[in-house]
BATI-727828 format. One record per residue (C-alpha): x, y, z; residue in three letters. Coordinates in steps of 0.25 Angstrom, whole numbers. Example, Ala and Ser with C-alpha at 12.3 -4.5 7.8 and 13.67 -1.06 7.14 Angstrom:
BEGIN
49, -18, 31, ALA .
55, -4, 29, SER .
This chain:
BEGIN
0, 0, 0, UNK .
5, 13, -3, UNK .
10, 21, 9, UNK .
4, 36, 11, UNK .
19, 41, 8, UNK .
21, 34, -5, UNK .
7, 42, -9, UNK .
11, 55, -5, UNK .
25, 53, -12, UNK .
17, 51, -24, UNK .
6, 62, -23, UNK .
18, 71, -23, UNK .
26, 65, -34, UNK .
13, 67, -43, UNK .
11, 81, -39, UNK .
25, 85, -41, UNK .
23, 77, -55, UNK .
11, 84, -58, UNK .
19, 100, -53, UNK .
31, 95, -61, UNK .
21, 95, -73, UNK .
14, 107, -74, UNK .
28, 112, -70, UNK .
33, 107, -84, UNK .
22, 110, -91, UNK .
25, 116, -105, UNK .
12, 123, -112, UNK .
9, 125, -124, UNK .
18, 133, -133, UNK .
7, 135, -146, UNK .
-7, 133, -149, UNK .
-7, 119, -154, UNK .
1, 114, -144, UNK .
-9, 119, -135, UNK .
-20, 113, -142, UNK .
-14, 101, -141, UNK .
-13, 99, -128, UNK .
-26, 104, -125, UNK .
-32, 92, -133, UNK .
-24, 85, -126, UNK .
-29, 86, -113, UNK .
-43, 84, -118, UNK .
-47, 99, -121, UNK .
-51, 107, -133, UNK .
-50, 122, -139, UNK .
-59, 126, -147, UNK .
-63, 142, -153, UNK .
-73, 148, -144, UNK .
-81, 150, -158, UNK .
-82, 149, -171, UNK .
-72, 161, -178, UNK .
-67, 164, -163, UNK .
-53, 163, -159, UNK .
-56, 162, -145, UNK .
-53, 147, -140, UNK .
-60, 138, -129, UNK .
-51, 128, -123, UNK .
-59, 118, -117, UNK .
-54, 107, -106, UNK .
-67, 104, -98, UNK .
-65, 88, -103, UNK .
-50, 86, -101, UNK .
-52, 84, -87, UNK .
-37, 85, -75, UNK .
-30, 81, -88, UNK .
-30, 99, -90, UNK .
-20, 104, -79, UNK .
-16, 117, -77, UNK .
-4, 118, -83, UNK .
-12, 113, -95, UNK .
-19, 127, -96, UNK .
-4, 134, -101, UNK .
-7, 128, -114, UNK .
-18, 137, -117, UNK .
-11, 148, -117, UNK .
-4, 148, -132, UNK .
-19, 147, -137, UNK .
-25, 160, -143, UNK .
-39, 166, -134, UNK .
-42, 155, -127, UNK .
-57, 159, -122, UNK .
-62, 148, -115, UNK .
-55, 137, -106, UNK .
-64, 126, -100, UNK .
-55, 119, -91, UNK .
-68, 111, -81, UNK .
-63, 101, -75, UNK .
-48, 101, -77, UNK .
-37, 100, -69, UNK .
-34, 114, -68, UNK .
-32, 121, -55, UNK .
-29, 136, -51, UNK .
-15, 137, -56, UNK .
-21, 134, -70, UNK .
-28, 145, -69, UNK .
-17, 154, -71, UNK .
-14, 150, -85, UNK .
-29, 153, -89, UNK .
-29, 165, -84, UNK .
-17, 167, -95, UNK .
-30, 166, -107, UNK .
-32, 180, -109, UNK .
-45, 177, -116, UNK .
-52, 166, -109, UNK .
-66, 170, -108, UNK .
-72, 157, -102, UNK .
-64, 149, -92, UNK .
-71, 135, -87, UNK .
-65, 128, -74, UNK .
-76, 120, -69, UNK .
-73, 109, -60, UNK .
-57, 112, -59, UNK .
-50, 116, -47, UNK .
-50, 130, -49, UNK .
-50, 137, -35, UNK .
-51, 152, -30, UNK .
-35, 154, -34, UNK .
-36, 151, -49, UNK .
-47, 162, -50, UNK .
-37, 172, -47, UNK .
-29, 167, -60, UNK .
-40, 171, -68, UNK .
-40, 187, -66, UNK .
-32, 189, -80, UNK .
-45, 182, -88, UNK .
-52, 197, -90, UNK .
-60, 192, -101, UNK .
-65, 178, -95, UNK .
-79, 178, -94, UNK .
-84, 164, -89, UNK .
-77, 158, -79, UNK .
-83, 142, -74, UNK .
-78, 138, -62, UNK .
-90, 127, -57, UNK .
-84, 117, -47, UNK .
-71, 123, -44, UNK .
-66, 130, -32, UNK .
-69, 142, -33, UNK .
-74, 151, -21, UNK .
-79, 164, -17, UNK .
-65, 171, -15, UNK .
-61, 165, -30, UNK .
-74, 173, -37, UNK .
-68, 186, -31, UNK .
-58, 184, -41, UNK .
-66, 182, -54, UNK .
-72, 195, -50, UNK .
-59, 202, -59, UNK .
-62, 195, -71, UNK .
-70, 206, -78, UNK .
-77, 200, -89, UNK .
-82, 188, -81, UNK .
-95, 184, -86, UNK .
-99, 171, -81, UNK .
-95, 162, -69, UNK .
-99, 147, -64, UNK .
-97, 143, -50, UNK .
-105, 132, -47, UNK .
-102, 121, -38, UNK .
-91, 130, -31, UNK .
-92, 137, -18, UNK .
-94, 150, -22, UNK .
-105, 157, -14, UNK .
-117, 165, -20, UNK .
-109, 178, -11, UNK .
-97, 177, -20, UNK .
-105, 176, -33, UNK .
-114, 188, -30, UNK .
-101, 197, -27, UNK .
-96, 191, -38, UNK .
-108, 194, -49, UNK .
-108, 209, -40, UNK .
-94, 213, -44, UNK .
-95, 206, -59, UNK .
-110, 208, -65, UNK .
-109, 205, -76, UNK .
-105, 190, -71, UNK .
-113, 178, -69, UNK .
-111, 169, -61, UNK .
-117, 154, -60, UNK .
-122, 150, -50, UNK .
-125, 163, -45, UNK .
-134, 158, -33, UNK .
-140, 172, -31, UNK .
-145, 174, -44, UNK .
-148, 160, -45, UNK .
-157, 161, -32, UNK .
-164, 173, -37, UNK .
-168, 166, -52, UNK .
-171, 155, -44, UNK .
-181, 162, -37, UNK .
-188, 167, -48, UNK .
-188, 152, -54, UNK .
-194, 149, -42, UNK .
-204, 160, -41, UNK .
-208, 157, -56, UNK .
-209, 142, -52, UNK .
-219, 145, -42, UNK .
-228, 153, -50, UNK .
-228, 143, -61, UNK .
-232, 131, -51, UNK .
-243, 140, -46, UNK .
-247, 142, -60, UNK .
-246, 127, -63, UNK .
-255, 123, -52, UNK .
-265, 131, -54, UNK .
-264, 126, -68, UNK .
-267, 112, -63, UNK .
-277, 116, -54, UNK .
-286, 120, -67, UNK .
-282, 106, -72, UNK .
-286, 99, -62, UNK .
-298, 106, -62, UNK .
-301, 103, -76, UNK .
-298, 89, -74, UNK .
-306, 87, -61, UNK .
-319, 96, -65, UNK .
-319, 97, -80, UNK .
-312, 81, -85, UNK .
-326, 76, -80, UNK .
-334, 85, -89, UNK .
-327, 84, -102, UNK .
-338, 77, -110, UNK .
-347, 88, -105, UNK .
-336, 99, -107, UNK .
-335, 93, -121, UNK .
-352, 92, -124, UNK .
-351, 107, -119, UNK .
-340, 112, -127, UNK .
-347, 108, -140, UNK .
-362, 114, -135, UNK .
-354, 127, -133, UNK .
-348, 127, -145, UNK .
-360, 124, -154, UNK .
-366, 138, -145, UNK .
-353, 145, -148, UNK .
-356, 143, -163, UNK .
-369, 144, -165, UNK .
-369, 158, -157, UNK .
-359, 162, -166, UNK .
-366, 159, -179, UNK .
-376, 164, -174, UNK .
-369, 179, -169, UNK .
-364, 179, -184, UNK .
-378, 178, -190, UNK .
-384, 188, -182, UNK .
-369, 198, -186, UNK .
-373, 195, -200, UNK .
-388, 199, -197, UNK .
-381, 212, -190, UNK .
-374, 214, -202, UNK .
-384, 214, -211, UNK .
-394, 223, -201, UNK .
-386, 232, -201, UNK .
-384, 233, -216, UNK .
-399, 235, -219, UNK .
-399, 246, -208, UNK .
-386, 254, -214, UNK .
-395, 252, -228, UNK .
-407, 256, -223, UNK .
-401, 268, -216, UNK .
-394, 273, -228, UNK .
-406, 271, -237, UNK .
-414, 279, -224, UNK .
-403, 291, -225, UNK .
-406, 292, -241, UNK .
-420, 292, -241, UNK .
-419, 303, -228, UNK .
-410, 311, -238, UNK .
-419, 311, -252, UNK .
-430, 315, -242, UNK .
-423, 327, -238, UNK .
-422, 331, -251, UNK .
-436, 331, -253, UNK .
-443, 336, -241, UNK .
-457, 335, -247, UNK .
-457, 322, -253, UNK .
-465, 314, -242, UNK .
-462, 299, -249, UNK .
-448, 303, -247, UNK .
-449, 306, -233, UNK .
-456, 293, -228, UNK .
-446, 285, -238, UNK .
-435, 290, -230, UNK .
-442, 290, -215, UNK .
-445, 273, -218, UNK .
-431, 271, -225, UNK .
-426, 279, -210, UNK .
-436, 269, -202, UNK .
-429, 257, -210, UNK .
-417, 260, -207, UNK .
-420, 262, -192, UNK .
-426, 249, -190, UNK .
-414, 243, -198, UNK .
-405, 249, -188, UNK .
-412, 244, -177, UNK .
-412, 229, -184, UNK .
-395, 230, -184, UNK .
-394, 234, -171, UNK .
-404, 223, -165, UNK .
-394, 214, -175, UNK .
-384, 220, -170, UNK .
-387, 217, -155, UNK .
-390, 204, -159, UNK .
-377, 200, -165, UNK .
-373, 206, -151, UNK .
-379, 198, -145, UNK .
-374, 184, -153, UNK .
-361, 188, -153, UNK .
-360, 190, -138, UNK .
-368, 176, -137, UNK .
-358, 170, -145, UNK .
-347, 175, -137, UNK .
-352, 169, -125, UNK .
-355, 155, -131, UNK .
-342, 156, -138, UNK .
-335, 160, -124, UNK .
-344, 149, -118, UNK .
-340, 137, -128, UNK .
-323, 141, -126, UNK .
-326, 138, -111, UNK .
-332, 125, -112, UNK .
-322, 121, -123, UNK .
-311, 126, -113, UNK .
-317, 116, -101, UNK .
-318, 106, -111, UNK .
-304, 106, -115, UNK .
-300, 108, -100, UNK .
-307, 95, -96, UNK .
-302, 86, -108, UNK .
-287, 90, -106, UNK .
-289, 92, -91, UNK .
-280, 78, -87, UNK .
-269, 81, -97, UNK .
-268, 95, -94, UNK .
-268, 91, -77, UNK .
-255, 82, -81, UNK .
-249, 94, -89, UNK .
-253, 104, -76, UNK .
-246, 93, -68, UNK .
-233, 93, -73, UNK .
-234, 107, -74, UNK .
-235, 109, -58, UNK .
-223, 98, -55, UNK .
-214, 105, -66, UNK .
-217, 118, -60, UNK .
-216, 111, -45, UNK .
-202, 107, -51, UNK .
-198, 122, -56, UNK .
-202, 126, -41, UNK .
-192, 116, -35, UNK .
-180, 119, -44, UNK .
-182, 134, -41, UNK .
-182, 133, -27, UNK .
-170, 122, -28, UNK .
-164, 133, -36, UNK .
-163, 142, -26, UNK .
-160, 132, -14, UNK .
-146, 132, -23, UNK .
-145, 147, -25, UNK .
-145, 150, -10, UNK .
């Protein structure tokens, strides 16, 4: 059995191994050489678009196979934008030589052992914008330090130990950055979520509470509902037909009494023009009485048609109502199931709101 001695003896034979390494690591002296051995560990670079010259150098899949010294070799490559190193070997010291990218805009270190100290390294990156840092070391004294990088956009902490206090400072001193999670605005949108969650399950279950009243007081009546819809709507048309009949009746009233009025007027104007002629004179006083009682006979079919066209309103309003109930008891079952799920997707809503802010205090 090995003795704890000959273990310790070989722990520091490694580590002075692995020192003596990075100590005699040679980077990169050109492009392609770099290329090279970035392929070789397992990463990619790629343009950051089409017609861009800006690269991203991506080594989220390479795994502890990318170590510090590794991160030297990217600097003989031209604008190297974006550097995803999640889940690398990489540790604070590495930091320093990113920090020599002068335009790395997005830097990904997810699930690395980044700490507080390698943040300091970073103060050279003015125009970095996104910074990942989920599952890493980080703490509250480490975000003061991200508060000099000027055109800091976007900022992902989760799984760390950062507090909600250091975040709001943070987003005080820099507005213009986002931070995720940001528990204080998380908290408030997930109030509101829950407010509007409640409000729709409110309005769900009074939607059911009609259904089930369709389906408990309607349901039975359907053969009825349905024997009554077609009685209404036979009254609804024959009201109406009978409305139009009584229009065109209007309509022709008061045609023969715009005639007769007219012929009235011409037969009042020739009897002007001759005073004395007493034929004249009772021609136009009986053309004037025609034309009163043919005025009196459009307004009556006038008021009629009124009348009909008000009846038919009713019978139409009357027969809408009944088809409404009828349709109401035939789909009252399948519409209940609908309403059902309904109430528990909206019971759901209302539990994943207040879950949401359970995890934003």
């Amino acid at each position: 059995m090995m003795s704890l001695r000959l273990i310790g003896v070989l722990l520091l034979f490694d580590c002075g191994l692995a020192a003596a390494q990075k100590a005699n690591y040679q980077p990169a002296k050109t492009a392609e050489e770099a290329l090279a051995r970035i392929e070789s560990l397992g990463g990619c670079v790629r343009y950051l678009s089409r017609g861009s010259d800006l690269l991203e150098v991506d080594f989220q899949f390479a795994g502890d196979r990318v170590r510090d010294e590794h991160l030297q070799d990217l600097l003989v490559l031209p604008h190297v934008a974006v550097l995803r190193l999640k889940q690398t070997a990489i540790t604070d010291i590495g930091l320093i030589h990113v920090a020599k990218l002068p335009k790395l805009l997005r830097l990904q270190l997810d699930e690395t052992a980044i700490t507080d100290a390698g943040l300091t390294h970073l103060k050279p990156l003015e125009d970095l914008e996104s910074l990942q840092l989920y599952r890493t070391k980080v703490t509250d004294s480490g975000l003061k330090h991200l508060a000099e990088l000027p055109k800091l956009k976007l900022l992902l902490v989760g799984d760390t130990v950062v507090t909600a206090r250091a975040v709001h400072e943070l987003t005080q001193s820099k507005p213009q950055l986002t931070v995720i999670p940001n528990r204080a605005v998380d908290l408030v949108r997930a109030e509101i979520i829950e407010r509007t969650s409640i409000s729709l399950l409110e309005d769900a279950r009074t939607a059911l509470a009609i259904v089930q009243f369709d389906l408990d007081e309607l349901a039975p009546h359907q053969e009825y509902l349905k024997q009554f819809e077609e009685v209404t709507r036979k009254q609804a048309e024959s009201t109406k037909a009978a409305a139009e009949d009584l229009k065109r009746k209007r309509d022709e009233a008061n045609k023969l009494a715009s005639d007769a009025e007219r012929t009235a007027q011409e037969a009042l104007k020739q009897s002007s023009v001759k005073p004395d002629d007493a034929n004249l004179g009772k021609q136009a006083e009986a053309k004037q009485q025609a034309a009163t009682t043919a005025k009196t006979t459009a307004d009556q079919a006038q008021s009629a048609y009124a009348d009909a066209q008000q009846i038919a309103e009713e019978a139409k309003v009357e027969a809408d109502t009944i088809r409404q109930l009828h349709d109401r008891a035939r789909n009252a079952k399948k519409k209940l199931e609908i309403a059902q799920r309904i109430v528990a997707g909206s019971q759901q809503r209302v539990m994943d709101a207040q879950r949401l802010i359970d995890n934003s205090k």
